[in-house]
Each structure stands twice: as structure tokens, then as C-alpha cells.
N, C-alpha and C positions, 0 to 999 in steps of 0.2 A: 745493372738490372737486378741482381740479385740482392742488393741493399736495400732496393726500392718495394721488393718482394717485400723481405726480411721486415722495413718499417710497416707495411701494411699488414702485415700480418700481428705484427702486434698491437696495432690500432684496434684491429678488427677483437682483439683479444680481451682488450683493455674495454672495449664497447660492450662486448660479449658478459666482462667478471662486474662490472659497474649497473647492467642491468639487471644482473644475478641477483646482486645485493639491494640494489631496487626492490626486486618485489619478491624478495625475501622478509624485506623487514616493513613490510604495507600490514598495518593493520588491518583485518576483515571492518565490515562494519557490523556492527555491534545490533541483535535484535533490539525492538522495540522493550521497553522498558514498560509497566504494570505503573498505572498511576492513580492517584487518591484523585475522587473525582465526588463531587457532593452531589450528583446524576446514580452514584452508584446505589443499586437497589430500588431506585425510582423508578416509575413507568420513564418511558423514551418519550421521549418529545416529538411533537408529528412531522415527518416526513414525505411530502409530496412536492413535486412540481415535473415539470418535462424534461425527459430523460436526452441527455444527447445524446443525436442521430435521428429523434423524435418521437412521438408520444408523451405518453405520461405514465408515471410510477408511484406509488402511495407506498410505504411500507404496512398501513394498514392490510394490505392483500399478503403480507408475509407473516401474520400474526400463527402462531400455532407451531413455528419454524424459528431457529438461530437465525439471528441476521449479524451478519459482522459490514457494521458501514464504516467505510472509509473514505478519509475525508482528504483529498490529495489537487496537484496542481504539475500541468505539465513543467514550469520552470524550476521544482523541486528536486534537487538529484538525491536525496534518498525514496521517491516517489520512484522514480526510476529503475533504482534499485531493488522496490517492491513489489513493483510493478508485473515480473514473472511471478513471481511467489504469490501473489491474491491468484492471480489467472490460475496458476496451477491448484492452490485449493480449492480454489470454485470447481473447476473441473471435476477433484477428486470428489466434494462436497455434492454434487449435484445430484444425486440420490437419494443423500442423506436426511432429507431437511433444514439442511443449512443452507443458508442465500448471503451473497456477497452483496454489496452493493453500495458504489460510491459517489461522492458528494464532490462536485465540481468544487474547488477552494479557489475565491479569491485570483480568477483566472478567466480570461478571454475563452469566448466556444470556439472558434478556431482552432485554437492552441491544441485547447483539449482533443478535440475532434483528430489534430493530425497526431495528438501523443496513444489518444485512445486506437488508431491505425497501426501507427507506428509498432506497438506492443500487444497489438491481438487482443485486448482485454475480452475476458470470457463472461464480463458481468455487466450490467447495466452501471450509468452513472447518473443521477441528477444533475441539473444545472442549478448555481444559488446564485444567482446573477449579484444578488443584493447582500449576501452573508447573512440571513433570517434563519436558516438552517444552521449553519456553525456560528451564528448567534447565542442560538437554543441549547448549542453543546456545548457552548463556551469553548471553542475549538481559536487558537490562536495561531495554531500552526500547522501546516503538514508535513509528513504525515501523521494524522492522529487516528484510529481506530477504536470505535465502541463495538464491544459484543453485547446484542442485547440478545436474553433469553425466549423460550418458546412463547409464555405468556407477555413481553412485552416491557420485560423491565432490565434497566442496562447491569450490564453481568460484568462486567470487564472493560476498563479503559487505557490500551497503551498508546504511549508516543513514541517515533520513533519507525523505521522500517520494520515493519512484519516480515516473519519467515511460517513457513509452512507448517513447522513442526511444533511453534512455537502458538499458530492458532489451534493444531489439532488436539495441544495441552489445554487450552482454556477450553474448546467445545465440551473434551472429556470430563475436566471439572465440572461444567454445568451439568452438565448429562446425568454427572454424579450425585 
């Protein structure tokens, strides 16, 4: 009886120091990365269709406002990963003049509809049934993120998971 302790207890041990070292050594994932974009300094490209859950959205009615659109896909697991952080800056954003606002990628409205539940999202999202929108952006992947400025011309293009802090840097350059 007391061997059988004795082996399980250092089973339990050996499980214990192996998952230590596990996510000890898990790299973070890595912000969004700042990319050359031939969009950059250009007016934005138009933006409208029906928003999942319903209605419609034009970003022309955001004109005068930061708009950070991102372009994402429920089967993405860095979308996932981003997925609190847009929420979260929209939230903080929502005062400021800044509007989040993302772009069904290359994905079933289903999908979306239950990833958009699933995560509380705090922004609206169009639907691009047909990729015409991440056509226009040349968007090949998600997640990708354009900030376009207050008058209407793209300020910034990363790829990659956004973090919070990392769009509240780019808002303030623009600002600047």
C-alpha cells in the first residue's frame, strides 16, 4: 500500500514538473506586425454591405472618426486570440472617435454569427460573402487590420493578432 502511494505520488510529480516546463517555455504570440501596403496614404476603399446579425453598415457614416477595420474568420486561431483585445479597445475607444469594425473573411455567416456570440464582440462586422471587400484591400489573410485616419485615408496596415496597446500606439501617432 505504501509503494503504490509512493509510485503515484511521483507520477503525479513528474506530471506536475513536465507541465511546468510546458508552458514555461510556450512562446506568447507575437503582436501584429506594421506592413507596407500600396493602400497606405490612399483614400480607403468603400466599405458597405450587411452587417451580421442584420442591417447594413457603410463606413462612409464613420467618416470624421479612426476606423480600425479588421478583417478576420471564425476558423482563424490568431482571430481568436484577438478577438478580446479589438472588444476590449472598442469598448475603451467608444468615446473617443474611434470605430472598430470588422470584415467577415472568407467564412460562412453561421460560423461567424456563433464566433461573433461566442466572444461578445463589442463592434459590428460586415459580411463579404464574395471577398469584394478584402479584394479592394488586398487582404489575403486574417487576421489583417487597416487603420484608416479621421479624413478617410488608410494610416496603418498590420498583419497579424492586434493587442490593445499596440492599436492605442498607432491611434496616438495619427492623432499626432
Amino acid at each position: 500500500m505504501k509503494r503504490t502511494i509512493t509510485i503515484w505520488s511521483i507520477v503525479v510529480l513528474v506530471v506536475i514538473v513536465a507541465f511546468s516546463v510546458f508552458l514555461g517555455s510556450r512562446q506568447p504570440v507575437a503582436p501584429a506586425t506594421s506592413a507596407p501596403s500600396p493602400l497606405l496614404g490612399k483614400a480607403a476603399p468603400a466599405v458597405r454591405g450587411e452587417k451580421l446579425g442584420g442591417g447594413r453598415l457603410s463606413l462612409q457614416s464613420d467618416r470624421g472618426h479612426i476606423v480600425v477595420l479588421n478583417f478576420w474568420a471564425s476558423w482563424c486561431g490568431y482571430c481568436r486570440t484577438e478577438a478580446p483585445n479589438l472588444s476590449t479597445f472598442a469598448w475603451h475607444q467608444r468615446h473617443n472617435d474611434v470605430d472598430v469594425v470588422g470584415v467577415v473573411f472568407n467564412d460562412s455567416v453561421s460560423a461567424a454569427m456563433s464566433f461573433s456570440r461566442h466572444f461578445g464582440s463589442l463592434y459590428p462586422s460586415i459580411i463579404d460573402p464574395n471577398g469584394e471587400i478584402a479584394n479592394e484591400y488586398g487582404v489575403f489573410s486574417s487576421p489583417t487590420t487597416f487603420v484608416i485616419n479621421a479624413s478617410g485615408r488608410i494610416a496603418a496596415t498590420l498583419l497579424g493578432p492586434v493587442i490593445v496597446g499596440q492599436l492605442d500606439e498607432v491611434i496616438q501617432r495619427i492623432r499626432n
